[in-house]
Chimera marker file (.cmm) of the C-alpha trace (Angstrom):
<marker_set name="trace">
<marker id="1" x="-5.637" y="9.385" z="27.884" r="1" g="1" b="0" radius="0.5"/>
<marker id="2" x="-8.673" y="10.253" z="26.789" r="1" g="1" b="0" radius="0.5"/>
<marker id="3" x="-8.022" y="11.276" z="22.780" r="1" g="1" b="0" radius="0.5"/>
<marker id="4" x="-6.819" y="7.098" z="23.183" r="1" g="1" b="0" radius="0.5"/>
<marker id="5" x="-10.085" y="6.363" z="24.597" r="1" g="1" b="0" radius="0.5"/>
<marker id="6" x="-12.132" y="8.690" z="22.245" r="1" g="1" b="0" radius="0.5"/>
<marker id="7" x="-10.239" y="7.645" z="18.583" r="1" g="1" b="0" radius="0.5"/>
<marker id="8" x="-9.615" y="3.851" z="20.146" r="1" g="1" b="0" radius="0.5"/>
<marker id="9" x="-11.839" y="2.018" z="17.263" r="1" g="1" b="0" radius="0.5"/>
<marker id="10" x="-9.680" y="4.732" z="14.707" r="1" g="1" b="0" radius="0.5"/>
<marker id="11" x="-5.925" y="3.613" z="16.292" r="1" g="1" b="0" radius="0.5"/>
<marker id="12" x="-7.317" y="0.125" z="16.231" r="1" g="1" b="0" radius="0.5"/>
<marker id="13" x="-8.345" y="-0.091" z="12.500" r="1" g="1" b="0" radius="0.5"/>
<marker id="14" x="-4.936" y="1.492" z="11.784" r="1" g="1" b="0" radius="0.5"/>
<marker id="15" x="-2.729" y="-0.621" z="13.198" r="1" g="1" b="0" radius="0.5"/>
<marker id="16" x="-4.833" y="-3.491" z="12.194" r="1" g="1" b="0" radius="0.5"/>
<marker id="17" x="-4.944" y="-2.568" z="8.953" r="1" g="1" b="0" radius="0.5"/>
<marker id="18" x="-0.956" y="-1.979" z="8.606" r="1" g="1" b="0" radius="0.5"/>
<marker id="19" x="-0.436" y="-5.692" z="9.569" r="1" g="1" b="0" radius="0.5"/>
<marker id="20" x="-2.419" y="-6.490" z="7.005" r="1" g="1" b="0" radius="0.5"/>
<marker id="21" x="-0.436" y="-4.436" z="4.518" r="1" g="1" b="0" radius="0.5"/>
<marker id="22" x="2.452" y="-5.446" z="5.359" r="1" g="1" b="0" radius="0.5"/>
<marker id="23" x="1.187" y="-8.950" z="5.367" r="1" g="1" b="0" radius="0.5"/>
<marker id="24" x="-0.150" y="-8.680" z="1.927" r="1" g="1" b="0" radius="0.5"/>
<marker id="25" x="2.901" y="-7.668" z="0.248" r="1" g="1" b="0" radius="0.5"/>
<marker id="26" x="4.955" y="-10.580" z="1.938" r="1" g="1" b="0" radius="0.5"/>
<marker id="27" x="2.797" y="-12.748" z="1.038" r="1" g="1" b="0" radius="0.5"/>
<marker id="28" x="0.694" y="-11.843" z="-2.194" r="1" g="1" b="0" radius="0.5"/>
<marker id="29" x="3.164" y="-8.411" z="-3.377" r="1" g="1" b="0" radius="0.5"/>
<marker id="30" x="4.061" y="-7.859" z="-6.921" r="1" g="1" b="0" radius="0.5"/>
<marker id="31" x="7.171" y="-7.128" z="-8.039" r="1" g="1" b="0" radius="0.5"/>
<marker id="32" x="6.259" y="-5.551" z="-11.584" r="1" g="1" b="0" radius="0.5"/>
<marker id="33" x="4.737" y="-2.250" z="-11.707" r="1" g="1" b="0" radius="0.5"/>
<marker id="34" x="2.511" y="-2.451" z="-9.142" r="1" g="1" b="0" radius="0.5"/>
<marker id="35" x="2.918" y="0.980" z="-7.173" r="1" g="1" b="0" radius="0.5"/>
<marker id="36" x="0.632" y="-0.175" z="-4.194" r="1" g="1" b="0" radius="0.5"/>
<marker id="37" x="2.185" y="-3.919" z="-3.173" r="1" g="1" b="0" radius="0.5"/>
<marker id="38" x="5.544" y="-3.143" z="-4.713" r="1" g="1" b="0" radius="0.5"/>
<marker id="39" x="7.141" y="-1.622" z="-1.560" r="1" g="1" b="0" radius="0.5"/>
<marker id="40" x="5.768" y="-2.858" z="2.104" r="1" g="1" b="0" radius="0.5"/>
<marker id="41" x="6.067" y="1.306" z="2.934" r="1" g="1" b="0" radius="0.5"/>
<marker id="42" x="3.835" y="1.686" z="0.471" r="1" g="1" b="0" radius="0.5"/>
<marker id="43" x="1.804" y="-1.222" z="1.423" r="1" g="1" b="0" radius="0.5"/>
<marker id="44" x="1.834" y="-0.890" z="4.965" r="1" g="1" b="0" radius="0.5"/>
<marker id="45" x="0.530" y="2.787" z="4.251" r="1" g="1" b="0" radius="0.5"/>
<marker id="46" x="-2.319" y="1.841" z="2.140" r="1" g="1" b="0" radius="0.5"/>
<marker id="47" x="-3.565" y="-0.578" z="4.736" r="1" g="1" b="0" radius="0.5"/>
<marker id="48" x="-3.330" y="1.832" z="7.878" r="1" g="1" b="0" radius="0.5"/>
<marker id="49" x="-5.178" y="4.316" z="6.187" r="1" g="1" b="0" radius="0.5"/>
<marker id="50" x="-8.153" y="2.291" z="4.670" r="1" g="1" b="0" radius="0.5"/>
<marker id="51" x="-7.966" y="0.110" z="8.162" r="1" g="1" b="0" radius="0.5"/>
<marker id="52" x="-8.023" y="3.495" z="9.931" r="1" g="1" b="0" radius="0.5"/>
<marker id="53" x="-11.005" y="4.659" z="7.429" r="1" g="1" b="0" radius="0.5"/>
<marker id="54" x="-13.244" y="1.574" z="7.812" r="1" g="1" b="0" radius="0.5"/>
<marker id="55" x="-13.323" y="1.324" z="11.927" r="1" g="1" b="0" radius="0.5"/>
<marker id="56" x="-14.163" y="4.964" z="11.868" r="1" g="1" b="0" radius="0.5"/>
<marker id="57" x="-17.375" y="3.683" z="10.285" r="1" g="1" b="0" radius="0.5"/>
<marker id="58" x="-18.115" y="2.687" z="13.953" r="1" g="1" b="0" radius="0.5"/>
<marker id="59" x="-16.955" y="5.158" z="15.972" r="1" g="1" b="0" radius="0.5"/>
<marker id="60" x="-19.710" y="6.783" z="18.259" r="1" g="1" b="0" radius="0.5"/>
<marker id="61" x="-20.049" y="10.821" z="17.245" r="1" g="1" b="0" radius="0.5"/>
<marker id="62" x="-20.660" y="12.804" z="20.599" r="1" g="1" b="0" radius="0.5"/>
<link id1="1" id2="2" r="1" g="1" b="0" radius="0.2"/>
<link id1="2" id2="3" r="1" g="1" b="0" radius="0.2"/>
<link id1="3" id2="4" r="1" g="1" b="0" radius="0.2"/>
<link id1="4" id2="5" r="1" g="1" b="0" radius="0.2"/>
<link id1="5" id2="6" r="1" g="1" b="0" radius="0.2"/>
<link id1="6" id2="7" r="1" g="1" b="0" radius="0.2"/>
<link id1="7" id2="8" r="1" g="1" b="0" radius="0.2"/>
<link id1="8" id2="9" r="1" g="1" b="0" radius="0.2"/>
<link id1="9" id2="10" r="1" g="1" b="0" radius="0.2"/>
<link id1="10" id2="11" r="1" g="1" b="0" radius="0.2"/>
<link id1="11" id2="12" r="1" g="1" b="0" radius="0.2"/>
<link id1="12" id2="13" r="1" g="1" b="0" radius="0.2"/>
<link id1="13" id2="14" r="1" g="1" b="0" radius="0.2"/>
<link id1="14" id2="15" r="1" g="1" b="0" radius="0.2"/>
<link id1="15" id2="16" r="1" g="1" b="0" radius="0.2"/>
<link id1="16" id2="17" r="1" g="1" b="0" radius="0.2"/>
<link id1="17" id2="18" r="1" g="1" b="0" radius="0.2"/>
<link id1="18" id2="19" r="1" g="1" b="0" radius="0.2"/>
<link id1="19" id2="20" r="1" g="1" b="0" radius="0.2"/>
<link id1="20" id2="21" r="1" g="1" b="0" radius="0.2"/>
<link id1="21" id2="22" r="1" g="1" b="0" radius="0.2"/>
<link id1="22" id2="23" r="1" g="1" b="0" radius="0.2"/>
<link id1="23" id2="24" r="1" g="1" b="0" radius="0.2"/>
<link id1="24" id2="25" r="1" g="1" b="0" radius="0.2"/>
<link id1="25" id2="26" r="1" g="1" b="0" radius="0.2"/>
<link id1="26" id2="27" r="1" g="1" b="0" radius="0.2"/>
<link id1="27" id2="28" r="1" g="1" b="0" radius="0.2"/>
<link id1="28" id2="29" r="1" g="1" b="0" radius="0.2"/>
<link id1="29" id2="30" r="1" g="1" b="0" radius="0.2"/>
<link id1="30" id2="31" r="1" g="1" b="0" radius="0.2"/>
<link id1="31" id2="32" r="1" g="1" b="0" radius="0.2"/>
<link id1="32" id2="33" r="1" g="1" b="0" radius="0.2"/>
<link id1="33" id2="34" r="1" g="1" b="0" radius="0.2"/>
<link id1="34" id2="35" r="1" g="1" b="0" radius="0.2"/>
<link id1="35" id2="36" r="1" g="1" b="0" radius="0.2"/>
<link id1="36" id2="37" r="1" g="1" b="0" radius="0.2"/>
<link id1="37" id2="38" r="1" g="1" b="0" radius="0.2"/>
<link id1="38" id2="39" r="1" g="1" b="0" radius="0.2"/>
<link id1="39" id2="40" r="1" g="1" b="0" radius="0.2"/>
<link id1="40" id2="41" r="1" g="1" b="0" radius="0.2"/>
<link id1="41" id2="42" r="1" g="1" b="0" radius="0.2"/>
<link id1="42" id2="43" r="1" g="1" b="0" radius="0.2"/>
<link id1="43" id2="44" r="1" g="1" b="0" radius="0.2"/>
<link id1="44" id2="45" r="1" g="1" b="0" radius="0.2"/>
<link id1="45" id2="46" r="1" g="1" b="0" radius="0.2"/>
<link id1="46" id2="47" r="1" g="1" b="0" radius="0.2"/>
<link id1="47" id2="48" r="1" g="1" b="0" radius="0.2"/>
<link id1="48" id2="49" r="1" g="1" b="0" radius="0.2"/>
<link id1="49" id2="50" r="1" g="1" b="0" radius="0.2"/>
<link id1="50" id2="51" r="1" g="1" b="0" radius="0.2"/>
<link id1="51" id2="52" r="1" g="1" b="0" radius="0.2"/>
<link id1="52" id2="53" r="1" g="1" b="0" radius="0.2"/>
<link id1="53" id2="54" r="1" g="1" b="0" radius="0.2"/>
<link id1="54" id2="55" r="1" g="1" b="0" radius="0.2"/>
<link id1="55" id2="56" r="1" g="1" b="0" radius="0.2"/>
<link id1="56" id2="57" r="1" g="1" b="0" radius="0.2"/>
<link id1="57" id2="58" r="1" g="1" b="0" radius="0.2"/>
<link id1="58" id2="59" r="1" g="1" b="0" radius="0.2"/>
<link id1="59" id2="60" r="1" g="1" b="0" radius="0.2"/>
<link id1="60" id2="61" r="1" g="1" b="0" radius="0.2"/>
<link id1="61" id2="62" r="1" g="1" b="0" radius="0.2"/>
</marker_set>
């Protein structure tokens, strides 16, 4: 319980940041060549791990 309460703002921005993905290539994709938007794995990926990288912008350091 309390690695959830320590990396909350990180598990947040991930999962946040998947929906997005995923969101992004239903709606917006691309369906020639592009490697990012062209699968939703690969699109749901991207976004977890930049929505997981920007919240831990806030995260308090103890």
């Amino acid at each position: 319980m309390e690695f959830l309460k320590k990396h909350q703002f990180i598990i947040l921005g991930v999962l946040v940041g998947a929906l997005l993905g995923y969101a992004y290539y239903h709606f917006i994709g691309c369906t020639n060549g592009c490697t990012i938007t062209s699968s939703p794995f690969n699109s749901t990926l991207y976004g977890a791990i930049w929505g997981g990288l920007f919240l831990n912008l806030f995260n308090k350091k103890s």
